[in-house]
C-alpha positions in Angstrom: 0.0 0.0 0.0 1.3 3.5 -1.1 1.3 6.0 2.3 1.1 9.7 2.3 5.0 10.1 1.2 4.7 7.6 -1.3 1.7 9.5 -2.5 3.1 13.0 -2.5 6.4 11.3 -4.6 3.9 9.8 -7.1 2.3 13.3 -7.6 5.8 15.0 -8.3 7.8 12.8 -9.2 11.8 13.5 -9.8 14.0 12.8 -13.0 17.0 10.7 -12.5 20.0 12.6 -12.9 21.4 12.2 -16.4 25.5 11.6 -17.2 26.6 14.1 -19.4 28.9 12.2 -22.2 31.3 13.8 -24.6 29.9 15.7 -27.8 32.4 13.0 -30.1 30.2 10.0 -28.3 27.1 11.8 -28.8 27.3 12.6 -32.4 28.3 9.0 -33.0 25.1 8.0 -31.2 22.7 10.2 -33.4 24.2 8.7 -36.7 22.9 5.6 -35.1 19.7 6.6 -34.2 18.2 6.7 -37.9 15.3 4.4 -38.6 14.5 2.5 -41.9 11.4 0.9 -43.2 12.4 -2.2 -43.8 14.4 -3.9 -41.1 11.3 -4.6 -38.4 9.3 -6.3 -41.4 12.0 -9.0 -41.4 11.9 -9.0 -37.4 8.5 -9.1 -36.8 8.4 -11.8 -40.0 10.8 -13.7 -38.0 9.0 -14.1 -34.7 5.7 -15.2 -36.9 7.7 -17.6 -38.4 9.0 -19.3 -35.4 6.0 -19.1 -33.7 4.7 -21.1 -37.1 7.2 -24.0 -37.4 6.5 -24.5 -33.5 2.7 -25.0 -34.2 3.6 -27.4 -37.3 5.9 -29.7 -36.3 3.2 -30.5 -33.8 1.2 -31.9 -36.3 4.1 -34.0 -37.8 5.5 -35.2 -34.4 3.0 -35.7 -32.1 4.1 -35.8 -28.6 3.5 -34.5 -25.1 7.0 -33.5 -25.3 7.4 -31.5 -28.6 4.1 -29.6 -27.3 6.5 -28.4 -24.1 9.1 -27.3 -26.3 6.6 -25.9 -28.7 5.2 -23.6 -25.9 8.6 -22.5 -25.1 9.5 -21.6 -27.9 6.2 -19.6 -28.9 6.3 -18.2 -25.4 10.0 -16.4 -26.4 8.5 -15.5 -29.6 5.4 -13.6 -27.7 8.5 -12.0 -25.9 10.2 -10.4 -29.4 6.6 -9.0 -30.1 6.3 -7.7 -27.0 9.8 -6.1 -27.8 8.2 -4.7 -31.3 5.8 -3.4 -29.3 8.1 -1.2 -27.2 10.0 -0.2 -30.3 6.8 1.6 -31.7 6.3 3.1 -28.8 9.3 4.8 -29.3 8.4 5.4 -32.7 11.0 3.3 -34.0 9.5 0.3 -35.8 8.6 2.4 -39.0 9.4 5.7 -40.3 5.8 6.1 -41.1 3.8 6.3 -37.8 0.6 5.1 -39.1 2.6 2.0 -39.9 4.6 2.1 -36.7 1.5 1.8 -34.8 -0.7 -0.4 -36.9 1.6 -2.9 -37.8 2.5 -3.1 -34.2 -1.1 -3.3 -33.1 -2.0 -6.0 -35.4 1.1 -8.4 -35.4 2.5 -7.7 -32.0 0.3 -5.8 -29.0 -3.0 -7.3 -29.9 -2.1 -10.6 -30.4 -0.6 -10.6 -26.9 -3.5 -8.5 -25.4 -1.5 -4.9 -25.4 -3.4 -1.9 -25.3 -1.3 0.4 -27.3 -2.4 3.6 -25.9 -1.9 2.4 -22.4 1.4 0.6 -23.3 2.6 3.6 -24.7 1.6 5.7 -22.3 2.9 3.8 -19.0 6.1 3.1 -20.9 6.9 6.8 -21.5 6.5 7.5 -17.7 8.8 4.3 -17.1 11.8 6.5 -18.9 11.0 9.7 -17.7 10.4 8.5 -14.1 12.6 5.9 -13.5 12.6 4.2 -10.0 10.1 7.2 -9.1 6.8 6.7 -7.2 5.1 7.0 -10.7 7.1 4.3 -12.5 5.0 1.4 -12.8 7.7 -1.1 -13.0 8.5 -0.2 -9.7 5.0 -0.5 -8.9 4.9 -4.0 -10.5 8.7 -4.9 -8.9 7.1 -4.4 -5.2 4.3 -6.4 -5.5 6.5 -9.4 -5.8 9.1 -8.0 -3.9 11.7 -7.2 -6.0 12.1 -3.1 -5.4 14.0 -4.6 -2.3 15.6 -8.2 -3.3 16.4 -10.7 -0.3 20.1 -11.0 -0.2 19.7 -14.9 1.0 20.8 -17.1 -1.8 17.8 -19.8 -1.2 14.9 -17.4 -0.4 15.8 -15.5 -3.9 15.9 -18.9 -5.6 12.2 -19.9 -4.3 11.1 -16.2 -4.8 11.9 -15.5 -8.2 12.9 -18.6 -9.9 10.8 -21.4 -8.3 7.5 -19.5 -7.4 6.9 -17.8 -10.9 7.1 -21.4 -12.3 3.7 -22.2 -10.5 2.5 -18.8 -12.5 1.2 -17.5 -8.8 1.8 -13.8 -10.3 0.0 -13.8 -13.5 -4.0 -13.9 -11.6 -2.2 -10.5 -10.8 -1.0 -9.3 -14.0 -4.0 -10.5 -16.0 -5.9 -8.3 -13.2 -3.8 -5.3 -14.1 -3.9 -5.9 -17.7 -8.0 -6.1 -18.1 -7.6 -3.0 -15.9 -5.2 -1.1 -18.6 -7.0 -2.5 -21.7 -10.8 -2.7 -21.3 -10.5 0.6 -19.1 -8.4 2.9 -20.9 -9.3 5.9 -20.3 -6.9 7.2 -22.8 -7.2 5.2 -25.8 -9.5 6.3 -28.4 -12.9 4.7 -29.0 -12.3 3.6 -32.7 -8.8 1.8 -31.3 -10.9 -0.2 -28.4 -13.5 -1.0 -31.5 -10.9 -2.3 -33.8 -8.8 -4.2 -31.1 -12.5 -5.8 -30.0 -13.2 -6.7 -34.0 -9.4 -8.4 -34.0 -10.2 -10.6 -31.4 -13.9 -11.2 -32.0 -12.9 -12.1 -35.4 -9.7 -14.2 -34.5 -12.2 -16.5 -31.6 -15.7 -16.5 -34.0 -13.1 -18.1 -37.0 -12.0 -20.6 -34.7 -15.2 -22.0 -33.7 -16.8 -21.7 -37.4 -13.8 -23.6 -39.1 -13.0 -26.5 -35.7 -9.4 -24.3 -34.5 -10.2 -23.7 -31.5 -8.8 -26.1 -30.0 -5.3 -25.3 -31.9 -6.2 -21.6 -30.3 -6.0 -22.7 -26.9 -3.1 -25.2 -26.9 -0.6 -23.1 -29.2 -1.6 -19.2 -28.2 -4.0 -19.0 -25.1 -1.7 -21.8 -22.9 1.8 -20.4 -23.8 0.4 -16.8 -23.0 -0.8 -17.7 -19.6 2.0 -19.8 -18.8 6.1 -20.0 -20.8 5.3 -16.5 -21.8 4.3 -14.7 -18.3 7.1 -16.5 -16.9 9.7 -15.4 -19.5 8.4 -12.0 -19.1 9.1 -12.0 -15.3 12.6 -13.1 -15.8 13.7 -11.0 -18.6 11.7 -7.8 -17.1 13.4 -8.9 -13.3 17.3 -8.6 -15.2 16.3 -5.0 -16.3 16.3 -3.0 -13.9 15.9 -5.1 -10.1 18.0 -4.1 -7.3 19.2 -1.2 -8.4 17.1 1.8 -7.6 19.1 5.0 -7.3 19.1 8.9 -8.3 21.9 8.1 -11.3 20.6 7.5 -14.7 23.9 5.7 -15.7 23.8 3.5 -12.8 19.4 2.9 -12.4 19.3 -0.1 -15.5 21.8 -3.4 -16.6 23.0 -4.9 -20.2 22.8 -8.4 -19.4 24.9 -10.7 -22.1 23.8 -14.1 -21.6 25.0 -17.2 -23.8 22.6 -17.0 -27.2 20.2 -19.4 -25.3 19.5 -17.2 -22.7 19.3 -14.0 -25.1 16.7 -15.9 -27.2 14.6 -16.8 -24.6 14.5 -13.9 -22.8 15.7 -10.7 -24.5 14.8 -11.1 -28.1 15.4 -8.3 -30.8 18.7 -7.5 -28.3 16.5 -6.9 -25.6 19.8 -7.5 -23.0 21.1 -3.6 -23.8 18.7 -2.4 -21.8 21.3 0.2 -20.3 21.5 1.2 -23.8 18.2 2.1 -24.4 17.6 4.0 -21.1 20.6 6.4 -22.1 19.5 6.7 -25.3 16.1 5.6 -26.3 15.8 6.9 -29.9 18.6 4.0 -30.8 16.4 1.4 -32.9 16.9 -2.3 -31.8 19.1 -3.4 -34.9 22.1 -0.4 -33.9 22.1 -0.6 -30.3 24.8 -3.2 -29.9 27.0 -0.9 -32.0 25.7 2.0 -29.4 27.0 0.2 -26.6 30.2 -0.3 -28.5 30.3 3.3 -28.8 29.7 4.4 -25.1 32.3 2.3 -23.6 34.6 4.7 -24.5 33.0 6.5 -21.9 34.6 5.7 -18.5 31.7 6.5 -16.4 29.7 4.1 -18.5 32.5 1.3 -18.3 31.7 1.1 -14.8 27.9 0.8 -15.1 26.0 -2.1 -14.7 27.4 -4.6 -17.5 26.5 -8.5 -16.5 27.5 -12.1 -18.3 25.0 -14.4 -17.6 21.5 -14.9 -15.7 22.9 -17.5 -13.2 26.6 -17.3 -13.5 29.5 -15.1 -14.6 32.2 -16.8 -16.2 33.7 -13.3 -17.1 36.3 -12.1 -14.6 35.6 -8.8 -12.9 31.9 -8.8 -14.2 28.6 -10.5 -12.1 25.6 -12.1 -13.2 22.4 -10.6 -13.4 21.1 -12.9 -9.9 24.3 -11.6 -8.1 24.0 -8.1 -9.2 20.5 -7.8 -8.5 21.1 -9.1 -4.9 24.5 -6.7 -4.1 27.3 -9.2 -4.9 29.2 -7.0 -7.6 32.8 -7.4 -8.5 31.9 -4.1 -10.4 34.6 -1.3 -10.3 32.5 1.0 -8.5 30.4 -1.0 -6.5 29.7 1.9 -4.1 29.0 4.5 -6.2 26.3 2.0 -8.0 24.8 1.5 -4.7 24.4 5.1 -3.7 
């Protein structure tokens, strides 16, 4: 529960402050920062694809435990279009912004249950009120107690590994969601009418032609389930355990193996320090971003982490150690501050 303090914060709510980097690193940034028409056809194309053979081979190889993988695998797929999603919202799936948005709406926020009004709306105050009262992902990290991670080992383990398995936060988020989408205030009538015609559509077909069953086992089941738990873990490694007042030191990159990057930060999801700093950097650049503002040394001592579980890079953590305090960064106590 929010008390008067908390309260007060959420109605003003303060910036981070912002490091100031050098004009040569900023002008190399902003060449990176232009957008194309063509690139987020192929990565949006991509996800569907996936998404496709893993519903196929179903049908080829029957079996209880091809279905498993199946969901998986769709479930990490949901996660890239959940990542297309947040690149329209920053404008940066098209050039064209009734393409951004409709393309967006139609092959990635609707089909996971996005409200794109609300999305965009909540994710805007996310940036400009990071770790603030206002920021509903700090909202979202108390509720299952991640604004203040336990330091023990074990409890962390059954807390955020173990429990989310048995999908006892997603009653909560499903909640929360019908809250944002069926209720938003903000989005516009003829965007509720068409989202309601997608679906209405989408659940009529599959009872007129005998899908529905295909509709349950290879969309609704990995959305409720390999999806919502992917989304805890991946959204858990962005920004957990580090709330502070300093931009450069409030979010993580997290460089897993490629299994780890595929299953939970699709479209290189894992620079998420990177898009933080500089959110106008499209998906497909932002590696070469990062490469650019480690010539900064302030930024060389930000949050940088190899691997969810464990680091097997010397001097850097993983994302479960650096989330719970045990950082062999070089400024550990400036990061903490």
């Amino acid at each position: 529960m929010i008390n008067k303090a908390d309260e007060l914060k959420q109605n003003h709510p303060q910036e981070l402050e912002k490091h100031r980097f050098s004009r040569e690193i900023v002008l190399k940034i902003r060449e990176l920062q232009q957008r194309n028409n063509w690139y987020n056809f192929f990565a949006i194309g991509l996800d569907w694809l996936i998404i496709s053979v893993a519903i196929g081979i179903n049908f080829f190889i029957p079996s209880i435990w091809i279905y498993l993988i199946s969901i998986v695998i769709i479930g990490s797929r949901m996660r890239g279009l959940d990542i297309m999603m947040h690149e329209s919202s920053h404008r940066m799936l098209f050039k064209n912004r009734k393409l951004n948005k409709w393309i967006a709406c139609f092959f990635a926020a609707y089909p996971i249950m996005i409200s794109y009004k609300a999305y965009c709306k909540g994710h805007m105050t996310h940036h400009k009120y990071l770790w603030s009262e206002a920021d509903p992902d700090k909202q979202r990290y108390r509720i299952v107690g991640l604004d203040n991670p336990t330091k023990s080992r074990v409890q962390f383990f059954l807390l955020h590994f173990l429990k989310p398995l048995f999908l006892v936060h997603v009653p909560n988020y499903l909640v929360g969601m019908i809250k944002v989408t069926a209720y938003a205030k903000d989005e516009p009538r003829f965007d509720q009418i068409i989202r309601t015609l997608y679906w209405g559509a989408i659940i009529i077909s599959s009872i007129i032609f005998g899908f529905w069953q295909e509709l349950l086992l290879f969309w609704v089941v990995p959305f409720l389930t390999t999806f919502q738990v992917l989304k805890y873990w991946a959204e858990m490694a962005e920004h957990a355990g580090l709330e502070t007042d300093q931009e450069i030191f409030a979010s993580r990159n997290s460089f897993g193996n490629w299994f780890e990057r595929t299953l939970l930060h699709p479209h290189r999801n894992s620079y998420h320090l990177v898009h933080h700093l500089f959110p106008a950097v499209p998906h497909y650049n932002i590696k070469k971003a990062h490469l650019i503002l480690m010539e900064d040394s302030e930024y060389q001592k930000a949050h940088h982490c190899t691997g969810f579980f464990k680091s097997f890079a010397p001097g850097f953590s993983s994302v479960v150690d650096d989330i719970q305090g045990r950082i062999p960064f070089w400024n550990k106590q400036k990061s903490r501050s």
